[in-house]
LUMNUGU-755059 format. One record per residue (C-alpha): x, y, z. Coordinates in steps of 0.5 Angstrom, whole numbers, padded with zeros to 4 digits, always signed. Example, Ala and Ser with C-alpha at 12.3 -4.5 7.8 and 13.67 -1.06 7.14 Angstrom:
<rs>
+0025-0009+0016+0027-0002+0014
</rs>
This chain:
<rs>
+0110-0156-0010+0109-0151-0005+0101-0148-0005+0102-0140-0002+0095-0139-0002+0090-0139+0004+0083-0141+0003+0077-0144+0005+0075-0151+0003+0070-0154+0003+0066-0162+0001+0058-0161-0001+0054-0166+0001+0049-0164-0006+0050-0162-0013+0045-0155-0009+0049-0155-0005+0055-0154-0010+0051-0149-0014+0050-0144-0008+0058-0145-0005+0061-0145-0013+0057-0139-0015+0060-0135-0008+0065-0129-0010+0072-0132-0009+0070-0138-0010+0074-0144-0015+0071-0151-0016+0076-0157-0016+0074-0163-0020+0081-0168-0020+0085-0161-0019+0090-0161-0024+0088-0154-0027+0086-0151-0020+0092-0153-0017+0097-0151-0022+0095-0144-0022+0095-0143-0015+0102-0145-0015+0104-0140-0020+0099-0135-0017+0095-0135-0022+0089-0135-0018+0088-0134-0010+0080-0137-0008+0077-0135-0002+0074-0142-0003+0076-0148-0006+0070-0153-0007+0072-0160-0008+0066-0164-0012+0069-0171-0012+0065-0172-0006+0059-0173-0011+0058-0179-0015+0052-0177-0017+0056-0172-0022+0060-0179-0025+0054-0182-0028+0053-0183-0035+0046-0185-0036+0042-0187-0043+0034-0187-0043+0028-0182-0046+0033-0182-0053+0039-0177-0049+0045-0180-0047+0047-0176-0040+0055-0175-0038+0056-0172-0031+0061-0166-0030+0065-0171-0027+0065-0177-0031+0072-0179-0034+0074-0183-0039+0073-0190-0036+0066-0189-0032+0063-0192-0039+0066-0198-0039+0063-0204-0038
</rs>
């Protein structure tokens, strides 16, 4: 697979962080890749700036408490299992 698409990438250290980078013109979120990568390959997108959000484990909790259940923007299917 060949991506032909230059952009800057980059790894936020806070869920803030994230915000201010993700919100930027140009900017594509990676969250596991299959979308983003995909249509970078087909040139169906072309980012300035790609911003990976694996690197924050806060975003996989999934928590109960205060009557809510609460499931993180990148919980996957086995994170709740005990």
């Amino acid at each position: 697979m060949v991506i032909d698409v230059h952009f800057a990438y980059t790894r936020p250290a806070t869920p803030g962080e994230a915000v201010e980078l993700a919100t930027r013109p140009g900017a594509r979120v990676l969250a596991g890749g299959t979308d983003p990568v995909t249509w970078m390959r087909d040139d169906l997108v072309a980012p300035e700036l790609v911003v990976d959000l694996e690197g924050l484990p806060e975003l996989r909790a999934i928590t109960v408490g205060g009557g809510k259940l609460t499931i993180g923007a990148l919980a996957t299917f086995t994170d709740g299992g005990e």
